[in-house]
KOLTIBA-222857 format. One line per 3 residues: number of its first residue (from 1); their letters; for each residue x, y, z of C-alpha. Coordinates in Angstrom, 2 decimals. Example, Ala and Ser with C-alpha at 12.3 -4.5 7.8 and 13.67 -1.06 7.14 Angstrom:
2
1) AS) 12.30:-4.50:7.80  13.67:-1.06:7.14
END
This chain:
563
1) XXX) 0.00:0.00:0.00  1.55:3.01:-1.04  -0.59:5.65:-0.75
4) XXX) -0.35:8.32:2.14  -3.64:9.06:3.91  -3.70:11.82:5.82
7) XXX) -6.83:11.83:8.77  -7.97:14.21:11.17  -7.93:12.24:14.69
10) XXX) -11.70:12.66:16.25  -12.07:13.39:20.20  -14.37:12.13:22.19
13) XXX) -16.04:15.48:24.81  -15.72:13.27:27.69  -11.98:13.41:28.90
16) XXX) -12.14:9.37:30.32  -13.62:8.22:26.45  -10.60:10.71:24.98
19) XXX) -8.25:8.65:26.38  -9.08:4.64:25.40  -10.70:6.01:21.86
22) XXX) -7.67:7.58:19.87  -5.64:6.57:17.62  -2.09:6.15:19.26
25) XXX) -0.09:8.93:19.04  1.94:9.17:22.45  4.96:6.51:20.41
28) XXX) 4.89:5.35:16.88  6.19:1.75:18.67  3.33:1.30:20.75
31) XXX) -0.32:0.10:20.37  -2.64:1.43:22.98  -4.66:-2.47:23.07
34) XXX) -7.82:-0.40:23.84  -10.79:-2.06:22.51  -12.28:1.55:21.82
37) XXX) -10.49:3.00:18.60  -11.51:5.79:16.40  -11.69:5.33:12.28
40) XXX) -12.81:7.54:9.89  -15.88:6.79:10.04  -16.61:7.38:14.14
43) XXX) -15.82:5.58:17.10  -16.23:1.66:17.72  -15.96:-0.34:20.16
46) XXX) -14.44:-3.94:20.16  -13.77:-6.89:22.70  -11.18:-8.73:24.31
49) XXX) -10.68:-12.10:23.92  -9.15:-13.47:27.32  -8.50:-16.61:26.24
52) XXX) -6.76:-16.47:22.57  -5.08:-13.42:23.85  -6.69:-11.46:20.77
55) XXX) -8.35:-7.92:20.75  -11.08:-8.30:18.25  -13.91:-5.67:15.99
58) XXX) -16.26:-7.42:14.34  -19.14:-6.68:11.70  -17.20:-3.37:10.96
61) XXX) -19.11:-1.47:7.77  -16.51:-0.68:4.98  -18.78:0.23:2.38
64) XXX) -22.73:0.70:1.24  -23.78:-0.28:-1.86  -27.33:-0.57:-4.04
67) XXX) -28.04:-2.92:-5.51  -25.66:-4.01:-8.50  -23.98:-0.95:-8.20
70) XXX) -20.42:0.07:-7.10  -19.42:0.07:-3.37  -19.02:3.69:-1.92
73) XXX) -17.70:4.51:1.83  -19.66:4.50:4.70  -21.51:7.70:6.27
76) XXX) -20.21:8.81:9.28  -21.55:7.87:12.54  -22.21:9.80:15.99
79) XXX) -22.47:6.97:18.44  -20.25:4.48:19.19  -20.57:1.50:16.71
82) XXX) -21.03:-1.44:18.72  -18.16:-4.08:17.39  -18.69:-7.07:19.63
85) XXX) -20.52:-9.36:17.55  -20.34:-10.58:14.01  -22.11:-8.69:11.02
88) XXX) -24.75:-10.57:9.35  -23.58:-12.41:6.60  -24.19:-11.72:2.61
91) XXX) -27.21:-13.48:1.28  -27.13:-16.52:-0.06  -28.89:-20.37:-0.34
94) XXX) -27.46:-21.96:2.28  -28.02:-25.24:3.33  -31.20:-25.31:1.20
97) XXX) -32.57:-21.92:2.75  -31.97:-18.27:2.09  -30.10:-16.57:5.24
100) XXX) -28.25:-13.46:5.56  -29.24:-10.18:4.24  -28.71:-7.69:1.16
103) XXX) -25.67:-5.72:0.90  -23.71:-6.59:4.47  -20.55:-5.26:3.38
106) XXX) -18.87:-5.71:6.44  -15.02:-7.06:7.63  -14.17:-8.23:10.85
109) XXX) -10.20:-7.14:12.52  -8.81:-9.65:14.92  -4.87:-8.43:16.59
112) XXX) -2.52:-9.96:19.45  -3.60:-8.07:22.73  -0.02:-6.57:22.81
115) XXX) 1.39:-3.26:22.29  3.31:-3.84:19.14  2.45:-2.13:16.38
118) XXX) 3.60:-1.68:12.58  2.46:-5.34:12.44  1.81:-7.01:8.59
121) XXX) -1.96:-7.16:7.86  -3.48:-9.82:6.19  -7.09:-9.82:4.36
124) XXX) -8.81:-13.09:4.12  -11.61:-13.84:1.28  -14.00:-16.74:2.48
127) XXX) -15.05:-19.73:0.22  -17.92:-20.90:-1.07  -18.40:-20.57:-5.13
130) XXX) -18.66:-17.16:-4.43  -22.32:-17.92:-3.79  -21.80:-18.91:-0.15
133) XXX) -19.78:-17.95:2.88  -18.91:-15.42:5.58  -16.07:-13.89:7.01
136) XXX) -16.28:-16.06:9.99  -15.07:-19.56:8.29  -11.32:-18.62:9.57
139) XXX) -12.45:-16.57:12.71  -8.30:-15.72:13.51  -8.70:-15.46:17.12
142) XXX) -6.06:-18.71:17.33  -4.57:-17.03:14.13  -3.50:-13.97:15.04
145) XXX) -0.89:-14.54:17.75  0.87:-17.61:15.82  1.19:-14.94:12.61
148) XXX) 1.93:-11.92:14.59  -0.12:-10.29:12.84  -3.47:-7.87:12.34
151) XXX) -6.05:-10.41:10.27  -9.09:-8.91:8.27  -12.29:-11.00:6.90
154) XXX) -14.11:-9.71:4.59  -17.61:-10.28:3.91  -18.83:-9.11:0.26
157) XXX) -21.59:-9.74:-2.06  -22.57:-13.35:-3.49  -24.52:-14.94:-6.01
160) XXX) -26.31:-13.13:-8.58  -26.37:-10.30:-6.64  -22.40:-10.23:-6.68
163) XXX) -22.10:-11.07:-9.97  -24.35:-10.28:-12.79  -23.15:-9.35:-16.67
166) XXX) -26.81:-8.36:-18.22  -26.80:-5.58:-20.93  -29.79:-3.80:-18.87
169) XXX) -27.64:-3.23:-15.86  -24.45:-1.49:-17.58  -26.20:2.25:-16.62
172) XXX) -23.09:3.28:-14.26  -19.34:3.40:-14.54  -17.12:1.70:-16.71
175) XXX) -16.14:-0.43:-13.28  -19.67:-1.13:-12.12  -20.88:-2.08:-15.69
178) XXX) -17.98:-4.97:-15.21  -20.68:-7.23:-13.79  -17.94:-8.58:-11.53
181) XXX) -19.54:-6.41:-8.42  -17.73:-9.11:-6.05  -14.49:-7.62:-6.92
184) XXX) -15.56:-4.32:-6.58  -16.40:-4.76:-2.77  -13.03:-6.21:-2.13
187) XXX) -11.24:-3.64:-3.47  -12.86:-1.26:-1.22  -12.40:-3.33:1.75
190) XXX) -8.81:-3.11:0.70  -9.03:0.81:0.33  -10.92:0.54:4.01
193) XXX) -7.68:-1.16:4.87  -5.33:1.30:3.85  -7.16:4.63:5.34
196) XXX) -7.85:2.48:8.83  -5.66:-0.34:9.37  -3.20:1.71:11.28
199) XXX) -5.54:2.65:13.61  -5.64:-0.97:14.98  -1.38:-1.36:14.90
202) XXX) -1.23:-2.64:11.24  1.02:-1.62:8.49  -0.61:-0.61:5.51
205) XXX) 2.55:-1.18:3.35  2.66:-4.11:4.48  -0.74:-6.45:3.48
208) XXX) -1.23:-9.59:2.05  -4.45:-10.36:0.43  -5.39:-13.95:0.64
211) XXX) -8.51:-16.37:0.09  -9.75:-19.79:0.07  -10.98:-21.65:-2.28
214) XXX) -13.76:-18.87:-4.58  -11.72:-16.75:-2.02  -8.16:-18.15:-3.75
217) XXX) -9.44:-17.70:-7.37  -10.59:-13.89:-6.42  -7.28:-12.99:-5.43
220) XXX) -5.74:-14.69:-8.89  -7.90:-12.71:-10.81  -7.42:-9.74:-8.81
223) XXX) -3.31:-10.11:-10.18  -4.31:-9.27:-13.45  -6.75:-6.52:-12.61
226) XXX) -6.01:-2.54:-12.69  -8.46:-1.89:-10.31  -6.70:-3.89:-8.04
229) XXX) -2.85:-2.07:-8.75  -0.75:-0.93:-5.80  -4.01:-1.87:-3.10
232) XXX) -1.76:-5.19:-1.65  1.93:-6.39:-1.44  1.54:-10.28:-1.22
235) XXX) -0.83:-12.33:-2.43  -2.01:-16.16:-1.39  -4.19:-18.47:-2.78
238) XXX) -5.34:-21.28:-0.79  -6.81:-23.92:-3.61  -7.68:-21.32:-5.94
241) XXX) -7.01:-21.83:-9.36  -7.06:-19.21:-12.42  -10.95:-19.58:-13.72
244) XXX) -12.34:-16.74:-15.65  -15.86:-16.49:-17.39  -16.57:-15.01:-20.95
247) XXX) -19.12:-12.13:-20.68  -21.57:-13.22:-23.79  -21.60:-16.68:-22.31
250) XXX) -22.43:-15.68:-18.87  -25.36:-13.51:-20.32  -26.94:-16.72:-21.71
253) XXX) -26.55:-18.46:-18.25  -27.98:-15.23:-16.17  -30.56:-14.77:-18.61
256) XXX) -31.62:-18.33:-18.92  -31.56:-18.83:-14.98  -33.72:-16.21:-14.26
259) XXX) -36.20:-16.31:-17.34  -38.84:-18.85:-14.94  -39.27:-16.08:-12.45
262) XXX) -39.96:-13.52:-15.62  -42.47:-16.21:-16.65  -43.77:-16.58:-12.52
265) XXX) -44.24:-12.88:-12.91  -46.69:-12.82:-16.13  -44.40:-10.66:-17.83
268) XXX) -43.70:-13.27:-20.57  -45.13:-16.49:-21.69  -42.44:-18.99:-22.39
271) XXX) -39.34:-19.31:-20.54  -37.38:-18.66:-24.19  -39.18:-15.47:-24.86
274) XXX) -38.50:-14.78:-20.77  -34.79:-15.34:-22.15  -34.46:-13.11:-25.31
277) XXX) -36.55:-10.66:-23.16  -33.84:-10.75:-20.75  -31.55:-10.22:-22.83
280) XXX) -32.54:-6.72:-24.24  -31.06:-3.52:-23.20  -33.66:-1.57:-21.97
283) XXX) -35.20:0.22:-18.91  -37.97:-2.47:-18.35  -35.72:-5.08:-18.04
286) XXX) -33.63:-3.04:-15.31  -36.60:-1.87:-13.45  -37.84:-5.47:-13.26
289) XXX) -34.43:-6.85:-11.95  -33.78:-4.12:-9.28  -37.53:-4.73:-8.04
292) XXX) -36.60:-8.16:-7.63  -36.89:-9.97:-4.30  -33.16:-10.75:-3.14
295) XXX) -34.84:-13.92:-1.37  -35.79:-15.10:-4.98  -32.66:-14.36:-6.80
298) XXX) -30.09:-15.66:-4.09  -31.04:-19.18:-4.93  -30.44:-19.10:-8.50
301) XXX) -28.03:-21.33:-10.44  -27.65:-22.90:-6.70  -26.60:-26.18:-8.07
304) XXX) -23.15:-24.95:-9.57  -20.74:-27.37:-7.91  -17.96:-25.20:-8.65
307) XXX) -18.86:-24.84:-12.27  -18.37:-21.99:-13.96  -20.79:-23.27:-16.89
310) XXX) -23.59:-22.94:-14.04  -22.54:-20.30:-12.11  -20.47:-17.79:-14.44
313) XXX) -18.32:-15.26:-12.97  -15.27:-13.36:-12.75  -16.23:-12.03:-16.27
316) XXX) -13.08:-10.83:-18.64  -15.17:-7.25:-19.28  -12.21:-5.29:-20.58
319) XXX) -12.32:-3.20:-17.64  -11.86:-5.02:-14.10  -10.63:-8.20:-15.68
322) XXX) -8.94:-7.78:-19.08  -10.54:-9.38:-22.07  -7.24:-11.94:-22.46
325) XXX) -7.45:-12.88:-18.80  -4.58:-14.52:-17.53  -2.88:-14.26:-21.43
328) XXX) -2.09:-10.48:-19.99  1.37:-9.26:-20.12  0.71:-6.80:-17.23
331) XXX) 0.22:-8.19:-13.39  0.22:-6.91:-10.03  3.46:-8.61:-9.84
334) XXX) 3.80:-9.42:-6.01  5.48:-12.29:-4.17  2.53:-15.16:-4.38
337) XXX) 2.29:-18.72:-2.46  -0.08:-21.01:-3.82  -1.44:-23.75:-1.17
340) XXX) -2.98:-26.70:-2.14  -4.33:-30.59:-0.63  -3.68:-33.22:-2.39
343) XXX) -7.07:-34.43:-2.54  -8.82:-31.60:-3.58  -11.86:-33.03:-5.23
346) XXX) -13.00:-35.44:-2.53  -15.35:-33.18:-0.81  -17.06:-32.23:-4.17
349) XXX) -17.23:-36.32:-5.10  -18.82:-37.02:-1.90  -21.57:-34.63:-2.15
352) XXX) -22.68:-35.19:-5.75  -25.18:-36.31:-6.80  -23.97:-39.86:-7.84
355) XXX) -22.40:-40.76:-4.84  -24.06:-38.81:-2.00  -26.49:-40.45:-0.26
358) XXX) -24.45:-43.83:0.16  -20.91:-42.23:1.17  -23.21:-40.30:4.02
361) XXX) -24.98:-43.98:5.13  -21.45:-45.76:4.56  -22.88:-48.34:1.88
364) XXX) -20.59:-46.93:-0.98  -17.77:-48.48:1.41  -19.35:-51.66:1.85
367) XXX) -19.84:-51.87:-2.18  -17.14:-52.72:-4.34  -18.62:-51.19:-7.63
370) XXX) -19.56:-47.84:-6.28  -16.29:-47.70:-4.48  -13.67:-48.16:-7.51
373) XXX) -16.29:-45.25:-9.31  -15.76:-43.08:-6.08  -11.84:-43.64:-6.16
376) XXX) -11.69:-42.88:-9.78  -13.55:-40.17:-9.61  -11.20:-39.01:-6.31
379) XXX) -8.11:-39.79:-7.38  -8.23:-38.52:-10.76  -10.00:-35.63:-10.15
382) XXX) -8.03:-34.33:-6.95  -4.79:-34.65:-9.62  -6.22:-32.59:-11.70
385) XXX) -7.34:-30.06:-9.00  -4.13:-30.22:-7.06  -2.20:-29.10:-10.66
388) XXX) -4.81:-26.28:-11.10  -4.27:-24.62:-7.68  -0.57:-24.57:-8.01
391) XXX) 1.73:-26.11:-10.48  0.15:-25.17:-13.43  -0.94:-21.77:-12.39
394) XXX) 2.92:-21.27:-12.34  3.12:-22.31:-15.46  0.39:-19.92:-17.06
397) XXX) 2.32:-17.26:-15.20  5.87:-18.04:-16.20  8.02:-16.41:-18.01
400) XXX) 5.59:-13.22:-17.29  5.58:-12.93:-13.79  8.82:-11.65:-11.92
403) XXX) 8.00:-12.01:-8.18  8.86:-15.15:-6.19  6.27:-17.88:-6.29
406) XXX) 6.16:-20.52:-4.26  4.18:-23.48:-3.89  2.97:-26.60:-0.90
409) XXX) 1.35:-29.47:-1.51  -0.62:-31.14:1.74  -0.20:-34.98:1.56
412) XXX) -1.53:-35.17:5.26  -4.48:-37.28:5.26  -3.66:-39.44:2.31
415) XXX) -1.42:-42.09:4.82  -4.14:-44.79:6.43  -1.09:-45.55:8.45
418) XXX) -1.22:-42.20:9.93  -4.91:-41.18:9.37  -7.16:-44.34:8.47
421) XXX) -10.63:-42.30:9.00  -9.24:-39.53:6.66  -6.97:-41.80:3.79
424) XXX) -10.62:-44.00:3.74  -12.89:-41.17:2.77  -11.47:-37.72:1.85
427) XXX) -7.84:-37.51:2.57  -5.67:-34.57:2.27  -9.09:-32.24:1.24
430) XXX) -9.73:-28.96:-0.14  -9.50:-27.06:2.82  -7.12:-29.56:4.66
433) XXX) -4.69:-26.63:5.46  -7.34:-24.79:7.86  -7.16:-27.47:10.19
436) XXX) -4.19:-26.78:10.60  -4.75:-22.50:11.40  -8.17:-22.45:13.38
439) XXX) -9.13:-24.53:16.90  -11.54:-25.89:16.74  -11.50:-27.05:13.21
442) XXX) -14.68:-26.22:10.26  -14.19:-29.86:9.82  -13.92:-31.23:12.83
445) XXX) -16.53:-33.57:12.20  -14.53:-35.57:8.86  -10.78:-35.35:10.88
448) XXX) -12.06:-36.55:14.05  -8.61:-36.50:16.09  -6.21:-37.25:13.14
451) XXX) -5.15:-34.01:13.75  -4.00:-34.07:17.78  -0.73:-36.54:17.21
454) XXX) 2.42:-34.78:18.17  3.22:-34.79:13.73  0.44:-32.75:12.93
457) XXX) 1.00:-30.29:15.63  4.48:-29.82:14.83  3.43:-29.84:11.12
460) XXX) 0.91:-27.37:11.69  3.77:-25.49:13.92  6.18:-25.39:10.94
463) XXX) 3.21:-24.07:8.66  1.94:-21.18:10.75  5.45:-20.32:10.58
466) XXX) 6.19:-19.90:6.97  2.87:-17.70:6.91  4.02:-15.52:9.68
469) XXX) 7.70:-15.61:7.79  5.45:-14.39:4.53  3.34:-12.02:5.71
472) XXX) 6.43:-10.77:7.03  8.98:-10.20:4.26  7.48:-12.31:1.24
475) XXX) 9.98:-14.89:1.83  8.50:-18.15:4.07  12.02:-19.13:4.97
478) XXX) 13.99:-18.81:8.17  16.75:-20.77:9.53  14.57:-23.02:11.91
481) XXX) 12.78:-24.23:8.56  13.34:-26.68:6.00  13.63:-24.28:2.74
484) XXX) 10.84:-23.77:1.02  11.64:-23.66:-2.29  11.05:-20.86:-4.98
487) XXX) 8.80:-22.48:-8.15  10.99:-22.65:-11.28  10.39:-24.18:-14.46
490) XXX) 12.00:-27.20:-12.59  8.63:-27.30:-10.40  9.73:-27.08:-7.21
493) XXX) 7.44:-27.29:-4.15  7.03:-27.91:-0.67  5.32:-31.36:0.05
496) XXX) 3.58:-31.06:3.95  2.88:-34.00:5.70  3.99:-35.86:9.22
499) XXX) 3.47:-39.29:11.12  2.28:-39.62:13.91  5.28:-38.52:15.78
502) XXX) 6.79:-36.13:13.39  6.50:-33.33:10.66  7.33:-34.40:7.23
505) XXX) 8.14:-31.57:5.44  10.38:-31.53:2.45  11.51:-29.90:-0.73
508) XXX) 9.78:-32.03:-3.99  9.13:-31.65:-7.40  5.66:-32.09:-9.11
511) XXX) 6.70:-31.70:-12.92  3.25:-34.27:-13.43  1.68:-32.60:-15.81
514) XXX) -2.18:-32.86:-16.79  -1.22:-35.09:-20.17  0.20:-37.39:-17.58
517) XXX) -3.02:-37.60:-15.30  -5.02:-38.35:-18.60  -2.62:-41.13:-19.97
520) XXX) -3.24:-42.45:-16.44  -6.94:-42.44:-16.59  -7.12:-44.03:-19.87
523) XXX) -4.74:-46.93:-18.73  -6.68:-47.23:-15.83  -8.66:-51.02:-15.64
526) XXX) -10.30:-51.10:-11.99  -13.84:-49.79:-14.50  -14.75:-50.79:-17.77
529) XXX) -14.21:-48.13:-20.62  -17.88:-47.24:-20.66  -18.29:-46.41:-16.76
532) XXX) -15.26:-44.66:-16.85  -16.25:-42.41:-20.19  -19.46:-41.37:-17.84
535) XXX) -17.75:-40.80:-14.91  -15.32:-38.48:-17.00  -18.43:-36.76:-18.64
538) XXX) -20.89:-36.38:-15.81  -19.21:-35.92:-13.00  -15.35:-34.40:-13.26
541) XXX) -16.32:-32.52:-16.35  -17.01:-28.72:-16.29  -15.26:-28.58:-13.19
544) XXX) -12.89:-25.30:-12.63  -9.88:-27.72:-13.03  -11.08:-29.83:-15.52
547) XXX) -10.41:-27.85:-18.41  -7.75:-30.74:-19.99  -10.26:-33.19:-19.78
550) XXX) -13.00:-31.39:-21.18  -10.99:-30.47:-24.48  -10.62:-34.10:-25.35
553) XXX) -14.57:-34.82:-24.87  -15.20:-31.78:-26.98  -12.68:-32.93:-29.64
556) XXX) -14.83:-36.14:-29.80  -18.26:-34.22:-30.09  -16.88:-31.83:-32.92
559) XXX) -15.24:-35.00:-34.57  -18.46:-37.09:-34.51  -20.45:-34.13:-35.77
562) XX) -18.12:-33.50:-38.62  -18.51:-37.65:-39.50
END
């Protein structure tokens, strides 16, 4: 961040409020651990946390917004703004029911209770498709100490409501008729970051923007964005790969999606004409989306499975996101780590469709057929998805990129030697590595206590380390490490794992390469050629990392339709 923001410091009239409510200004060394700060906004008030050691403000505002329209700052408030519990969520269909509300464009700010300042900030993005999610899934109460470090979640719009690339909506700036009004939001939160962050004993030349999963592929595509130039210094991406939508494609999806409420609504009498209707630029059309219930439209295209054909987003618009995406010669070229499981897919096998309902009652384990489908499907797929979080996002960027990237690979979880409930059913999953940040764990019902052996503490010891070492300096290294190596073209990584009784971290390669993870699939003989062909077509196709796989199915459509 390398702006300079210059604020007027606000005083309270009551001489005992003056004195916990500033910003500290008696030393430039010290933090004042008050849980009553002033920001530009007004006053707010946080809490301690006795018991992580953490000062914490949560459910902070750092923007308004209408409705598919650019974020602007927040008014100004008189009061004190109460910061003791979490802001309400974005809305979304969760769990097969709306929750959360409209437009909560809020951020929560979790520090060490200490009195060092100038600390490195880091900005989290939540999961969840960019559909689902809140700022809560890594809380970083347990975080902040073991990073030294002030931590910011950030809780921005989802859905349709985050993203949406019809013609009738482009009435507003060239930024805000991007579509991509997710983005939008987190670049103000990052703006929010740099005018306030110091305020709380961060250093605003000093932040690292980070997400996970939807979160990870946000921050790759903000790399390549101008409206995202000079607002961070570091960048990670926790399984997030480079996904990007076309624009004309996505209106087809949007429009299609939403043409049966347009039909609901007697406005139209097919779901087709609802479509083309859609698809106009015109007032009507805009009036009749912004009148829109948000309860109605949150649920749309809820069925994406992280595909993009379902759910487009993260539209190449020319303006946020270049029209060559990640083909750009022109990044904001910061030092980047890319964190991935091994076994990233195994989560999204056991929920679909084809295999959901007997991995939850345990028959798909007690059936040898739907078994070798579910391990196919596993296996191959979390290759695929490992390479598209990390290796081969290297390899898009190489030659182009100049910063330091470097790269882990989680095999903990994959060992039924060291975890036999994990290596059975999910293994080393997408998300693995936030078991090993947060107590208690998101998924502490699939790890059980695979993750309380003296190895994975000391694993998860050795990682919270290189992220502190990171956050730091852009370099995870210190001399109490083994060296994490930088990514060349010789594919260098850091493979994560541990027994029972010990880390097992090490320098690797992974120069597998997604022509090798096909030639393995098709000499694969635990299925017959026809179970595997619909395995590969209906359930690890259109996936964000299944791009390879798709292009040889497509080949044989385009070949059969030219015989």
């Amino acid at each position: 961040m390398k702006k300079t923001i210059m604020g007027l410091i606000a005083f309270s009239a009551v001489l005992t409020l003056t004195a916990c409510s500033h910003k500290s200004t008696e030393s430039a060394d010290t933090f004042n651990q008050s849980t009553t700060q002033t920001i530009e906004t007004g006053n707010i008030k946080g809490k301690k946390d006795t018991e992580n050691n953490a000062l914490e403000w949560l459910g902070v505002p750092y923007a308004q917004a209408e409705r598919w329209q650019a974020p602007k700052e927040v008014d100004k408030w008189d009061d004190t703004f109460d910061a003791t519990e979490y802001g309400e969520k974005d809305i979304q269909f969760s769990n097969n029911e709306v929750v959360g509300s409209e437009n909560e464009l809020n951020l929560d700010i979790v520090r060490p209770d200490t009195d060092e300042t100038d600390l490195p900030v880091l900005v989290f993005l939540h999961g969840g498709n960019n559909q689902t999610g809140h700022a809560q899934e890594i809380k970083g109460n347990t975080l902040a100490n073991d990073l030294n470090a002030v931590y910011v979640s950030v809780n921005y719009r989802l859905g349709a409501l985050g993203f949406n690339p019809l013609d009738a909506l482009k009435t507003g700036s060239d930024e805000e008729n991007s579509g991509n009004f997710a983005l939008l939001d987190i670049a103000q939160a990052l703006d929010w970051v740099e005018k306030n962050i110091e305020t709380f004993g961060g250093n605003k030349d000093n932040v690292t923007l980070a997400g996970f999963s939807a979160g990870g592929r946000d921050v790759m595509a903000t790399l390549i964005s101008p409206t995202f130039k000079g607002k961070y210094d570091k960048a990670i991406s926790f399984s997030g790969g480079m996904t990007l939508s076309d624009e004309e494609e996505s209106q087809e999806i949007f429009a299609t999606a939403i043409a049966p409420l347009v039909v609901e609504d007697g406005l139209q009498p097919t779901e087709e004409d609802a479509k083309n209707w859609l698809l106009e630029d015109n007032n009507e059309v805009a009036d009749y989306l912004k009148n829109l219930s948000a309860d109605r439209l949150a649920p749309l295209m809820g069925n994406a499975g992280i595909r993009m054909s379902v759910f487009p987003h993260l539209y190449k618009d020319g303006t946020v996101i270049p029209e060559e995406g990640f083909e750009t010669e022109t990044f904001n070229d910061v030092p980047l780590m890319l964190v991935t499981g091994t076994n990233e897919f195994s989560l999204f096998i056991a929920s679909d469709e084809r295999f959901a309902e007997d991995f939850n009652s345990g028959d798909l384990f007690q059936d040898e057929q739907k078994q070798a489908e579910f391990d196919y499907s596993r296996n191959y797929g979390g290759q695929l998805y490992r390479l598209s979080n990390g290796v081969d996002s290297a390899r898009k960027l190489a030659g182009k990129y100049n910063s330091d990237i470097y790269i882990s690979e989680i095999f903990y979880g994959d060992d039924s030697n060291v975890t036999p409930q994990l290596a059975s059913t999910l293994g080393a999953f997408h998300g693995i590595f936030k078991a090993m940040l947060q107590t208690p764990s998101n998924y502490a019902a699939f790890i059980g206590e695979e993750f309380d052996n003296d190895g994975a503490k000391d694993m998860s010891s050795d990682f919270k380390a290189y992220l502190k070492n990171f956050l730091a300096s852009g370099n995870p290294n210190d001399k109490n490490l083994v060296n994490w190596p930088k990514w060349s073209e010789q594919s260098e990584v850091l493979s994560i794992s541990a027994t029972e009784n010990a880390k097992d971290i090490k320098a690797a390669t992974d120069s597998e390469t997604a022509s090798d993870i096909l030639e393995k699939m098709q000499a694969d003989a635990t299925l017959s050629e026809g179970v595997k062909n619909e395995l590969n077509t209906t359930v690890l196709s259109g996936r964000w990392f299944s791009a390879p796989l798709d292009e040889i199915y497509s080949s044989q459509e385009e070949q059969v339709v030219k015989n």
